[in-house]
C-alpha positions in Angstrom: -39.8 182.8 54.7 -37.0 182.1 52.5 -35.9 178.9 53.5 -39.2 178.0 53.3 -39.8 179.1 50.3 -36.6 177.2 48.7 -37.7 173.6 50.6 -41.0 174.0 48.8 -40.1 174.8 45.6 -37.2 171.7 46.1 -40.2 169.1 47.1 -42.5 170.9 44.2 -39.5 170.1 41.9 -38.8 166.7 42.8 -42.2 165.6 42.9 -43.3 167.1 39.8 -40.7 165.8 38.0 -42.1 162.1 38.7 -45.4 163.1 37.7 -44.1 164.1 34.0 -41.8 161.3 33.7 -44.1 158.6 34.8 -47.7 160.0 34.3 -48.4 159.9 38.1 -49.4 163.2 40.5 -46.5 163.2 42.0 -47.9 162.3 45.9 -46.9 158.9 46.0 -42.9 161.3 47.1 -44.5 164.5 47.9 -46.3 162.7 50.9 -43.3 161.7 53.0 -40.9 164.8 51.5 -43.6 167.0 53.0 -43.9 165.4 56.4 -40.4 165.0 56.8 -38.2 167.3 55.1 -39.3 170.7 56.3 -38.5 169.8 60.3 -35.2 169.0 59.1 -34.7 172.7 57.9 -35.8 173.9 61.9 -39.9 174.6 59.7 -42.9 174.2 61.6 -43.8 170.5 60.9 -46.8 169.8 59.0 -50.4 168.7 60.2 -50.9 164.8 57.8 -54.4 166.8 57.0 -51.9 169.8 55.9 -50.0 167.3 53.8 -52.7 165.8 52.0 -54.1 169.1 51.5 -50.7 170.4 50.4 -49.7 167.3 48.0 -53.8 167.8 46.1 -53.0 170.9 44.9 -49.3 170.3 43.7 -50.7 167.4 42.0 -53.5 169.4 40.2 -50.9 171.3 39.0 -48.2 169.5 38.0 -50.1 167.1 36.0 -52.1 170.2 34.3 -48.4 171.2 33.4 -47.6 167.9 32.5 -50.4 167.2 30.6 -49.6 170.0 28.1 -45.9 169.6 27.9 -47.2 166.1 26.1 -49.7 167.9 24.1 -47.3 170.2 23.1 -44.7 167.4 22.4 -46.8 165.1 20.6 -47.9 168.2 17.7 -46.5 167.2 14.1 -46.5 163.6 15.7 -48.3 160.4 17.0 -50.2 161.6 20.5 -50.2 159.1 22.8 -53.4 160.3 24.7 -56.3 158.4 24.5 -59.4 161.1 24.4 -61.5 158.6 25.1 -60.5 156.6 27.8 -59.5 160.1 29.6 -63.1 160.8 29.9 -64.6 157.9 31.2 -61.7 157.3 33.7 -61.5 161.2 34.1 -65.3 161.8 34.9 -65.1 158.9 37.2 -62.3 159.3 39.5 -63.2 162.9 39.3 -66.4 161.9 41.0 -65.2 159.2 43.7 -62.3 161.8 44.3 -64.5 164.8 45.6 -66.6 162.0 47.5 -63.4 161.0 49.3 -61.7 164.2 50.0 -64.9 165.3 51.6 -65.3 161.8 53.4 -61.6 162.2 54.9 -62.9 164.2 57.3 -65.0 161.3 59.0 -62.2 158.8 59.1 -58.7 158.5 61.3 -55.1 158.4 60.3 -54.9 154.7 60.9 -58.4 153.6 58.5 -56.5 156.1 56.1 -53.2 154.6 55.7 -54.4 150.9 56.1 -56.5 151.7 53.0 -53.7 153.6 51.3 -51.1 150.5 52.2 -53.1 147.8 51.0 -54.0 149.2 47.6 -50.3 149.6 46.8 -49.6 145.9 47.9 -52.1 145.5 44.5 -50.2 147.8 42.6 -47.2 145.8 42.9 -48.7 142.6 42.8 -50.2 143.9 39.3 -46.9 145.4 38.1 -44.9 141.9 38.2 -48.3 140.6 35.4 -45.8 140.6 32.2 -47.4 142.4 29.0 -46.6 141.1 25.4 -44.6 143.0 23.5 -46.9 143.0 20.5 -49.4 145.2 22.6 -46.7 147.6 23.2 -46.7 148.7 19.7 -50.2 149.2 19.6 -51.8 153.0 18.6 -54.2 154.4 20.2 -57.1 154.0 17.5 -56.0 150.1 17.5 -56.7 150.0 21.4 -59.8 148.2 23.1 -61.3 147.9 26.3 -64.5 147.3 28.4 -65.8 150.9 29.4 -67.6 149.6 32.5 -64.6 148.0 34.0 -62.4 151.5 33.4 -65.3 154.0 34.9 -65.9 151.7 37.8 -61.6 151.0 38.6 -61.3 155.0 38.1 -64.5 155.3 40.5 -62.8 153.7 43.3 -59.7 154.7 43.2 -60.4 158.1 42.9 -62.4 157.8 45.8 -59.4 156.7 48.1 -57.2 158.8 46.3 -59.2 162.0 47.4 -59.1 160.6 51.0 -55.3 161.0 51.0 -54.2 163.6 49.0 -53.3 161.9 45.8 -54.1 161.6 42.1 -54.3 157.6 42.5 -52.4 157.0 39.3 -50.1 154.7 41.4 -53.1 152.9 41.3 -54.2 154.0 37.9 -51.6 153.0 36.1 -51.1 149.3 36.9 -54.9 148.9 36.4 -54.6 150.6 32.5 -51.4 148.0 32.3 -52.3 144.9 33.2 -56.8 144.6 33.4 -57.4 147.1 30.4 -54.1 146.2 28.8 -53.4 149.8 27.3 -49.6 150.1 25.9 -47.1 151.9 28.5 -46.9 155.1 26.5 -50.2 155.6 26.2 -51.4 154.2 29.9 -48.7 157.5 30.6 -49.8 159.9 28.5 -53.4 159.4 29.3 -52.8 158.6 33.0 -51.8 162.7 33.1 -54.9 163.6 32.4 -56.8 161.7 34.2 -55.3 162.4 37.5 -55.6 166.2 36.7 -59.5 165.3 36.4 -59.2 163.4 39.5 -57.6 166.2 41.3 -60.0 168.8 40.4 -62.5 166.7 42.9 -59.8 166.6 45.3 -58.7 169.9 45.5 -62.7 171.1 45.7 -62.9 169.0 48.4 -60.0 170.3 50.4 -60.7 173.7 49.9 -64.0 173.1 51.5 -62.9 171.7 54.6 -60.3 174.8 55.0 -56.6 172.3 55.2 -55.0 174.1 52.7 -52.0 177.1 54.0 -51.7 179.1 51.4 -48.2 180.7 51.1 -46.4 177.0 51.5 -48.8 175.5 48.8 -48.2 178.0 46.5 -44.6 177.5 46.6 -45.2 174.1 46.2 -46.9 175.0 42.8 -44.3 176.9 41.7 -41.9 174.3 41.7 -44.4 172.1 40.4 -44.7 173.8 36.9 -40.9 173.5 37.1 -40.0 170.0 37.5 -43.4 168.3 35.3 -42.6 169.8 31.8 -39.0 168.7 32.3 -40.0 164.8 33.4 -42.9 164.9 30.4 -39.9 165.4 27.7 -38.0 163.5 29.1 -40.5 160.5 29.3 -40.9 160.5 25.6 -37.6 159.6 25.1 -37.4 156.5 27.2 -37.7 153.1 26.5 -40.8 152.0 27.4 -39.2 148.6 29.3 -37.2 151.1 31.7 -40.9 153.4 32.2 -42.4 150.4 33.4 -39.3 148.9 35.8 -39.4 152.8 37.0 -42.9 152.5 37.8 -42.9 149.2 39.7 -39.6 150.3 41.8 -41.2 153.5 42.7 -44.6 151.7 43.8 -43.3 148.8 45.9 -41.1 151.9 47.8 -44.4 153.2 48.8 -45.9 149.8 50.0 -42.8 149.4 52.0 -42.7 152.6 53.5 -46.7 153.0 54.0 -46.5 149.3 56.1 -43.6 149.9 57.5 -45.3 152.9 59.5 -48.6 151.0 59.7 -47.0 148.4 61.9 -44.1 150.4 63.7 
């Protein structure tokens, strides 16, 4: 029980730490650092339906404890959270996400991780679209975008992200970046939020079909509300041109990896 409890609180840690620093849920690492790392420790390995299960709920919490680490941040200065646009792609993805995590159950681990794979090839794809630096320095009552195209993006990729386990900001975020052309800051800060919305469906939906052991996931959590506060401040004090190289890097990783298994 020990050991386990130190791996989980390590991957909670490390994973939430990536969801404060660059506005994702954290699954995009917590999915491989849960399938592989606790059979290196002589742990029981994990089921992929355990994972996913697993890597919902540390990303409902890690971006809730992200989420307020910025709100708490930003008092006495500019927030970078756009209210807003958090509750049109919130509600949405929030939405598609319970519809997925419930459809999951219908579908095999190949349609799953095909889906998964090809959707980060768009991420990076959408990364390498160069943004002027004159929108960077945009606030967030100077920021404009079409409402239809944000509810139906977050629709969609909520619904894929609640098949896997995942928040879908990998997704998210590139979309914000490049189609709605929201600033990096905000796109982060607001990207938090969102994926806590979207993971509220998720976890609902993974509760429901009974994937989720309890005393690993909580410690999970635990290291979760460790690792996002710490990523969130740290986040705020980064330029904005190393965010967004950060981002990229850590997305075209996951192609890699997710095709690399698809077609070994």
């Amino acid at each position: 029980m020990l050991v386990q409890l130190v791996v989980m609180i390590f991957i909670g840690i490390v994973g939430s730490f990536f969801s404060g620093l660059l506005g994702i849920g954290g699954a995009i690492i917590n999915f491989p650092l849960l399938l592989y790392i606790p059979p290196w420790f002589g742990l029981e390995a994990f089921s992929s339906k355990e994972v996913a299960s697993i890597s919902m709920l540390q990303v409902f919490f890690a971006s809730l404890s992200g989420m307020i680490t910025n709100r708490v941040g930003s008092r006495g200065g500019e927030s970078y959270v756009h209210k807003r646009l958090v509750i049109q792609m919130g509600a949405s993805t929030l939405v598609g996400s319970l519809i997925g995590s419930l459809s999951s159950m219908l579908m095999t681990s190949e349609t799953i991780n095909m889906i998964y794979g090809i959707l980060a090839v768009i991420a990076v794809l959408l990364m390498l679209v160069p943004t002027r630096a004159s929108k960077e320095n945009r606030t967030v009552s100077e920021v404009t975008y079409q409402s239809w195209m944000a509810m139906g993006a977050a629709f969609i990729v909520g619904g894929i992200a609640g098949i896997v386990g995942a928040g879908g900001a990998f997704i998210l975020i590139p979309i914000m970046l490049t189609i709605l052309k929201i600033p990096t800051r905000i796109t982060i800060a607001s990207s938090l939020a969102i994926v806590f919305l979207s993971a509220v469906g998720g976890v609902i939906g993974k509760v429901a079909s009974g994937d989720i052991p309890l005393w690993p996931s909580l410690f999970a959590v635990v290291g979760s509300l460790i690792g996002a506060p710490i990523g969130a401040l740290i986040s705020r004090r980064m330029n904005v041109r190393l965010l967004r190289y950060a981002l990229a890097i850590l997305i075209a990783f996951t192609a890699v990896k997710i095709w690399l298994d698809i077609l070994g």
